[in-house]
C-alpha positions in Angstrom: 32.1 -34.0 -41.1 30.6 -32.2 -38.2 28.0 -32.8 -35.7 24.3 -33.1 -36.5 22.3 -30.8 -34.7 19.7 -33.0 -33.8 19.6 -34.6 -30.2 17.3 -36.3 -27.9 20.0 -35.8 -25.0 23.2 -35.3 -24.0 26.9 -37.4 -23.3 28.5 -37.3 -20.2 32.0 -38.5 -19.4 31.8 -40.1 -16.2 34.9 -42.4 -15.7 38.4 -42.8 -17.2 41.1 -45.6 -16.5 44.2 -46.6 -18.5 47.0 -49.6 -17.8 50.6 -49.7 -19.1 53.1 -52.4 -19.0 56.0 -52.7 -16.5 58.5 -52.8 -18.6 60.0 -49.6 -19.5 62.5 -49.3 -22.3 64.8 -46.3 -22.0 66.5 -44.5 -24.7 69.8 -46.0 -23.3 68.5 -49.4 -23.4 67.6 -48.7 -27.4 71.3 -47.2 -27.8 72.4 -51.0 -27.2 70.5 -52.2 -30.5 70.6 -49.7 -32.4 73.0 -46.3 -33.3 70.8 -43.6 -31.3 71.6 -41.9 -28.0 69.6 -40.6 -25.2 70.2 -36.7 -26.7 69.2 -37.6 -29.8 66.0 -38.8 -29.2 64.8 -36.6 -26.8 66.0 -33.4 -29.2 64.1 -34.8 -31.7 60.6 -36.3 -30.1 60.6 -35.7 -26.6 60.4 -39.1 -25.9 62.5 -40.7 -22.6 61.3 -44.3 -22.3 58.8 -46.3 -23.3 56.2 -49.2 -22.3 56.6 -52.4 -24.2 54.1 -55.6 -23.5 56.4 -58.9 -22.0 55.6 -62.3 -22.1 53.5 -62.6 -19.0 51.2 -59.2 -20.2 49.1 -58.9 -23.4 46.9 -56.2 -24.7 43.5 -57.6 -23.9 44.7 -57.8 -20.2 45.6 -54.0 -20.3 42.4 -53.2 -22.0 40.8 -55.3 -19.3 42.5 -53.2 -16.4 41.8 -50.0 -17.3 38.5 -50.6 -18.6 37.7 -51.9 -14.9 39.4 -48.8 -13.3 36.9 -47.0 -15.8 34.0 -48.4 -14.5 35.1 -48.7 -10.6 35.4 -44.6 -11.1 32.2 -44.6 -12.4 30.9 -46.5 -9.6 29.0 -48.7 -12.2 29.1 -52.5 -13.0 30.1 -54.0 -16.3 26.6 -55.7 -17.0 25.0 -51.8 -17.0 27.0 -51.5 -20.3 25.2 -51.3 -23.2 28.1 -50.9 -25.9 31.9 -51.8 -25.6 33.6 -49.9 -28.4 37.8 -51.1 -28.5 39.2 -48.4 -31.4 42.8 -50.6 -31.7 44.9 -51.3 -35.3 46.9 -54.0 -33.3 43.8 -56.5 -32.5 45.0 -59.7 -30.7 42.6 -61.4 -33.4 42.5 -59.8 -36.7 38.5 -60.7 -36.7 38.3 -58.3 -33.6 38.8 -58.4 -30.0 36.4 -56.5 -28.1 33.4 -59.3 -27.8 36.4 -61.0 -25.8 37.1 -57.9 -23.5 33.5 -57.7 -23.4 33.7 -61.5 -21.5 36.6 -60.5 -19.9 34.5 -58.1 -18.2 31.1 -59.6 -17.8 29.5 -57.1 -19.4 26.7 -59.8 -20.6 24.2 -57.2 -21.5 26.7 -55.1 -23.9 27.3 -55.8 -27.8 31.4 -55.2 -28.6 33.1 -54.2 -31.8 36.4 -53.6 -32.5 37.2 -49.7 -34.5 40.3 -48.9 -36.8 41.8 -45.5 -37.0 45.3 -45.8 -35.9 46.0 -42.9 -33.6 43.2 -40.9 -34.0 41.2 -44.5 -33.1 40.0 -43.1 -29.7 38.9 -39.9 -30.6 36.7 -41.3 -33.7 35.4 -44.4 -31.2 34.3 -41.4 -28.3 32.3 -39.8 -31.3 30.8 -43.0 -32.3 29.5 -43.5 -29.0 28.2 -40.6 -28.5 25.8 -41.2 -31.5 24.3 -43.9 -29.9 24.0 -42.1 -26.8 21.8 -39.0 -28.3 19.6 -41.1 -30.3 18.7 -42.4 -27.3 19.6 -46.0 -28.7 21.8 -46.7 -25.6 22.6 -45.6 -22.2 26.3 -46.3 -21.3 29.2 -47.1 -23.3 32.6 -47.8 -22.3 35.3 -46.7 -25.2 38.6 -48.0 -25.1 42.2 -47.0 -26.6 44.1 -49.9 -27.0 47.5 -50.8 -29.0 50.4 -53.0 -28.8 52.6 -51.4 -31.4 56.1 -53.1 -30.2 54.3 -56.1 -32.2 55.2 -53.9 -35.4 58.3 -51.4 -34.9 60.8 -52.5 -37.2 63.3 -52.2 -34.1 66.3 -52.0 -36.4 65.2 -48.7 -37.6 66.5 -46.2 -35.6 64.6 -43.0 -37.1 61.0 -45.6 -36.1 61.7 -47.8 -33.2 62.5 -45.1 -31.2 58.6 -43.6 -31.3 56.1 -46.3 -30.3 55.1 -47.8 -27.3 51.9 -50.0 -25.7 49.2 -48.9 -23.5 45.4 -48.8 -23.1 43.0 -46.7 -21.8 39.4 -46.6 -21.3 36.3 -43.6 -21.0 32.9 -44.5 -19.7 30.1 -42.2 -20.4 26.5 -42.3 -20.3 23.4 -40.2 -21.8 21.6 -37.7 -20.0 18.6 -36.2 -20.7 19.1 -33.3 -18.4 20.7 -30.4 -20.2 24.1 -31.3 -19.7 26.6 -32.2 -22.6 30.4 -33.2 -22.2 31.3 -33.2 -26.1 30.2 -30.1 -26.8 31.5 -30.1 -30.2 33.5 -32.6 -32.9 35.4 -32.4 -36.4 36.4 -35.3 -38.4 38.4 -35.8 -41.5 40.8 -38.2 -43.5 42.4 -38.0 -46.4 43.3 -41.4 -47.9 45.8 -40.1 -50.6 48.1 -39.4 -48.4 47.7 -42.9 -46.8 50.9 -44.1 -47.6 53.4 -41.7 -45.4 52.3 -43.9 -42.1 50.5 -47.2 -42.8 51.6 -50.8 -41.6 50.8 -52.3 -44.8 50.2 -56.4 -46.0 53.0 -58.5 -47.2 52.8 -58.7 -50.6 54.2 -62.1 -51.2 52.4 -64.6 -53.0 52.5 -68.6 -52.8 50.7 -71.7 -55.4 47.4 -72.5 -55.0 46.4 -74.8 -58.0 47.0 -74.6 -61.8 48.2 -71.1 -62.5 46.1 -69.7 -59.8 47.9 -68.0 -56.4 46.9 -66.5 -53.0 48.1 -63.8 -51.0 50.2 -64.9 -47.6 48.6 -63.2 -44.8 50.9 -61.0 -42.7 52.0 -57.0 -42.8 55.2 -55.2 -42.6 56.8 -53.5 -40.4 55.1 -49.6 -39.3 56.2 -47.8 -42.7 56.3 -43.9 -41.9 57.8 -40.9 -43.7 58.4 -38.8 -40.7 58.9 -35.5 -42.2 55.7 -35.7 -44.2 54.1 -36.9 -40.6 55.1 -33.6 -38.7 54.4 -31.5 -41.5 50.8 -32.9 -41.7 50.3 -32.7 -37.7 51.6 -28.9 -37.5 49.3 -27.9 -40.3 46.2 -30.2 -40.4 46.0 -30.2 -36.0 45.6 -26.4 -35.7 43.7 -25.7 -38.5 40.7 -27.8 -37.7 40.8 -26.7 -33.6 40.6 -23.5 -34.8 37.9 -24.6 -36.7 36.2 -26.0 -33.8 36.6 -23.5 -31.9 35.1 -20.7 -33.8 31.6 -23.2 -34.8 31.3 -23.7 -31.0 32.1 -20.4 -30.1 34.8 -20.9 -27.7 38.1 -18.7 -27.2 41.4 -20.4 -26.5 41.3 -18.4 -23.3 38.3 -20.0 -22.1 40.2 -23.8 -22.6 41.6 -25.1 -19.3 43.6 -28.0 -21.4 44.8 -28.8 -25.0 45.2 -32.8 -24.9 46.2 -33.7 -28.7 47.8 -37.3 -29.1 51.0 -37.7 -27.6 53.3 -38.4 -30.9 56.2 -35.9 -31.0 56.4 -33.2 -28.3 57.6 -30.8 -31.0 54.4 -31.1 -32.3 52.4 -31.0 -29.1 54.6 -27.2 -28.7 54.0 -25.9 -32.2 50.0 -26.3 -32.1 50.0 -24.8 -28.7 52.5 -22.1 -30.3 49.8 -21.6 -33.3 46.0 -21.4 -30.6 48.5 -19.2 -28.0 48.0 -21.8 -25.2 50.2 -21.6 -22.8 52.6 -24.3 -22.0 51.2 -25.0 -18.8 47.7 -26.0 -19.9 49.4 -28.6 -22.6 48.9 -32.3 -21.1 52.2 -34.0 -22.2 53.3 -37.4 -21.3 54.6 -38.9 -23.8 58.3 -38.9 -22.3 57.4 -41.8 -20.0 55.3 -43.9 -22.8 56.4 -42.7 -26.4 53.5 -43.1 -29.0 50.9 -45.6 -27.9 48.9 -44.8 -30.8 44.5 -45.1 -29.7 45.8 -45.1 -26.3 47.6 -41.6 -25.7 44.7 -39.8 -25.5 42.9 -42.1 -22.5 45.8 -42.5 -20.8 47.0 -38.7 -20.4 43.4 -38.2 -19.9 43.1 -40.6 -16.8 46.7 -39.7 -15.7 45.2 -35.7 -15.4 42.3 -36.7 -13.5 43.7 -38.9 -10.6 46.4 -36.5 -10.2 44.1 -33.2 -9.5 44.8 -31.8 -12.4 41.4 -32.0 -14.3 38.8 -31.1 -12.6 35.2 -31.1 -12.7 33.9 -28.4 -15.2 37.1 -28.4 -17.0 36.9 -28.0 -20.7 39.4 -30.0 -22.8 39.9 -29.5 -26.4 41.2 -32.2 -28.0 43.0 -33.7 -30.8 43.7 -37.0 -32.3 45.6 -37.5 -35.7 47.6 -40.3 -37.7 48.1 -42.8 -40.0 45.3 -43.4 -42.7 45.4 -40.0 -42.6 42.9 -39.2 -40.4 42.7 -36.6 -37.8 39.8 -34.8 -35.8 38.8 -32.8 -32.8 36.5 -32.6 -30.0 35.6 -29.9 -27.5 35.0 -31.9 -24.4 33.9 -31.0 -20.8 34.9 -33.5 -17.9 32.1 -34.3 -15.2 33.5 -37.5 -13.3 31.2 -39.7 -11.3 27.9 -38.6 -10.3 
């Protein structure tokens, strides 16, 4: 699915903010549960530690922070929102939390709604937004990447638990009607029959309910992931449609000051730089300090680049979210910061 070509104005990105918990998990902690090692894990996924939610922290207070360090970038105050879209598969309330971040916030003139797609969540909710911005339908819109995925790691599985961490973190933009346009391009796609190689599926037991009739317990499993089939869908499907991209917008990997893709597997991260020939040093990576926080990686590196210098004004970002459902897309992005 691409863009339509009809606008009445443009997108631009004009604050970012994230949160992570304080506890950090090393892989040496993880060697005391399960059979793994510091070496191992790092070989294989790049990871070093990651965030994990304790009892005094929850996700809709991390959404909270970093939507507010969003907006406080911005310079703008929460009731000037007109949408709140929370892209999260790990919802403190299964019927959606983001009309409670929305109060959190006191955002009283903003409607809320809570968006599913895994790790490629944010990506797909910054795309949404950016509908209603061009339609001219809204004016602001804060996105954010939220997920608390140490609720379901299976953290007896050594090959999973290892992976997966919590964070959120949060992109404000705005319309603007004066030329200027910070997505400057977008690809979607899924693919549900692959769907089962990474899903965190329902229980499937069953209990009386009267006569010969039953109902369904609610609940899910553990995160269920072939990994193998996971890489070899990222190394293939992740270059293939930024290439895409890149050729419908016209733009040469050369003229790219960052590749931010989500931050699951730095083998990955390497082999679709390897594949567009960018450079190492223009591949935002921080995945060794958080591990896989699922909607979140792509917010928080994205805020991390920005208070650090790193991404500037002007820069052009092409980005990259993909995961479990599958789904996977891309989006040529241009950073502007507050006005």
């Amino acid at each position: 699915m691409a863009e339509s070509l009809t606008r009445t104005s443009g997108v631009v990105l004009r604050g970012c903010g994230s949160a992570t918990p304080n506890r950090s998990i090393s892989n040496e902690d993880l060697g005391q549960r399960v059979e793994t090692s510091d070496s191992w894990i790092r070989s294989r996924t790049g990871i070093a530690a990651r965030k994990v939610v304790g009892a005094d922290e929850s996700l809709a207070e991390l959404s909270a922070q970093a939507a507010e360090r969003a907006l406080q970038m911005a310079g703008w105050s929460a009731d000037s929102l007109d949408l709140i879209l929370l892209a999260t598969s790990t919802p403190d309330d299964l019927f959606g939390s983001a009309p409670r971040l929305q109060a959190r916030l006191g955002a009283t003139n903003a409607v809320a709604f809570d968006l599913t797609a895994a790790c490629s969540g944010f990506l797909f909710a910054l795309v949404t937004a950016a509908q209603y911005l061009r339609t001219g339908a809204m004016a602001r819109i804060l996105v954010v990447g939220a997920d608390q995925l140490s609720r379901w790691v299976n953290w007896d599985d050594r090959r999973s638990c290892v992976l997966f961490g919590d964070a959120a973190g949060a992109l404000v933009m705005e319309a603007s009607t004066d030329g200027r346009d910070d997505l400057e391009g977008f690809l979607l796609r899924s693919d549900g029959s692959r769907g089962e190689v990474l899903q965190l599926p329902q229980v499937s037991e069953r209990n009386p309910l009267v006569g010969d009739s039953t109902h369904q317990c609610g609940g899910f499993l553990p995160i269920q992931m072939n990994g193998q089939e996971v890489y070899k869908f990222a190394v293939r499907e992740v270059p293939a449609i930024l290439t895409e991209l890149l050729q419908e917008t016209g733009t040469k990997a050369n003229d790219l000051n960052w590749l931010l893709l989500h931050q699951a597997n730095q083998r990955i991260l390497d082999a679709v730089a390897e594949r567009l020939s960018v450079s190492s040093d223009r591949v935002l990576s921080n995945l060794a300090h958080y591990g896989n926080t699922s909607a979140a990686t792509i917010p928080v590196m994205l805020d991390e680049a920005v208070r650090d210098g790193r991404i500037e004004a002007g820069h052009r970002i092409a980005s990259s979210g993909f995961g479990a459902g599958l789904s996977w897309g891309a989006a040529l992005l241009r950073w502007s910061g507050p006005a």
